[in-house]
C-alpha positions as CSV (number, residue, x, y, z in Angstrom):
1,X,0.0,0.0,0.0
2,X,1.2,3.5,-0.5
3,X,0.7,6.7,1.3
4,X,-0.8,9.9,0.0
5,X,-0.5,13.3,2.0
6,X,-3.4,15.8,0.7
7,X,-2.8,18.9,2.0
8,X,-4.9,22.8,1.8
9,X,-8.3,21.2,2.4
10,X,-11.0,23.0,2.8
11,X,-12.8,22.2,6.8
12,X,-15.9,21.0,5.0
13,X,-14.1,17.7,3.1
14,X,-15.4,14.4,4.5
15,X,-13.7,11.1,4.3
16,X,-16.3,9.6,2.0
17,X,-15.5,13.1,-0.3
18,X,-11.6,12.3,-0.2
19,X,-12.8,8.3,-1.1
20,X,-15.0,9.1,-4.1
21,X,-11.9,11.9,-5.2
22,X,-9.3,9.1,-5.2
23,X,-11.6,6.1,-6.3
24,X,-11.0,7.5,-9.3
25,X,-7.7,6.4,-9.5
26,X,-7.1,3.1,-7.8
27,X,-8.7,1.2,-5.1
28,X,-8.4,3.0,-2.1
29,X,-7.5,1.3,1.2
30,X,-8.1,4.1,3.9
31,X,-8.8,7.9,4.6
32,X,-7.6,9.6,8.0
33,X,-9.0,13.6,8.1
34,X,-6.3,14.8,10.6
35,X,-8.0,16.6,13.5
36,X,-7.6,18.9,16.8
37,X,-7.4,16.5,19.4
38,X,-8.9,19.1,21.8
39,X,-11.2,20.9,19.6
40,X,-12.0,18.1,17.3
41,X,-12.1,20.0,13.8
42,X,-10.0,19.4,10.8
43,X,-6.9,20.5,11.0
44,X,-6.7,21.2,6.8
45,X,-5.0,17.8,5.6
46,X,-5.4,14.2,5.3
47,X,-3.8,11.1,4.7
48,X,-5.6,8.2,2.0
49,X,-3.8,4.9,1.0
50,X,-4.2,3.3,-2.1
51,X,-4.1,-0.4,-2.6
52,X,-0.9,-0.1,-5.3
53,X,1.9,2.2,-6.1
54,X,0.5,2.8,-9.1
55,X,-2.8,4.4,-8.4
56,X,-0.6,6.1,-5.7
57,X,1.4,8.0,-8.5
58,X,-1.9,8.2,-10.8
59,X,-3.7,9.8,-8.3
60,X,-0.7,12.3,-7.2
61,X,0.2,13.3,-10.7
62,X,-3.5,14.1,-11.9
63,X,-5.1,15.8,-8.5
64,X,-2.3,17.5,-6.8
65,X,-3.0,21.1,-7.8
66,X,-6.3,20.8,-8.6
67,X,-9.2,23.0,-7.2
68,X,-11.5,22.3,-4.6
69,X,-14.3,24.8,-3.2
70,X,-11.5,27.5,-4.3
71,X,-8.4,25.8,-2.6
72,X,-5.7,24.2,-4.8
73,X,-4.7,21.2,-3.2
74,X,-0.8,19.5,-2.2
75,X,-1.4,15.9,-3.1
76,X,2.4,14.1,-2.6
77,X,4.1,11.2,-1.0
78,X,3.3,11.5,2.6
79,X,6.8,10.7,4.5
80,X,7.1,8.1,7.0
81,X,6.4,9.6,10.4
82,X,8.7,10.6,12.6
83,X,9.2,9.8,16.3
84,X,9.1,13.1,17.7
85,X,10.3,13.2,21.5
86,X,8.4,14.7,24.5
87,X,10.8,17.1,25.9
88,X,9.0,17.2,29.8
89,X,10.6,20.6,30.2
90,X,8.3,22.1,27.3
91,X,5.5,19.8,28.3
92,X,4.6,21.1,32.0
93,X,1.3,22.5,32.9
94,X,1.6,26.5,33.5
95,X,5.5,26.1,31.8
96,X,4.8,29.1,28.9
């Protein structure tokens, strides 16, 4: 399976929005709207896994750019994520 990072969506964009959008192009495998984890509203990007590396590219090369509800979306190779460390000095209640 390969990863797809969609980036510059517009707050209304549903999963089943991002599904029919990348159907298109190869089967798709999953969709993950990233959201605030304290206010719960999308943060403006997603993640959408498509069953082969070629409907990956497909999909990359025809929609990234492309216009939706006025915003032109960054459709690319989403990176493997990185292990990002707590540092408890940063992470203290009241520490601003």
């Amino acid at each position: 399976m390969s990863k797809i990072y969609i980036g510059n969506l517009p707050f209304s964009v549903t999963d089943a929005d991002l599904n029919t959008m990348f159907a298109k192009h190869g089967t798709v495998t999953s969709v993950n709207i990233i959201t605030d984890k304290f206010t719960n509203r999308p943060r403006g990007f997603a993640f959408v896994e498509m069953g082969t590396e070629e409907s990956c590219q497909k999909a990359i090369a025809e929609l990234n750019g492309t216009q939706l509800e006025g915003r032109a979306l960054v459709v690319n190779q989403a990176k493997p994520q990185e292990n990002r460390s707590r540092n408890p000095a940063t992470h203290v209640a009241g520490n601003l």
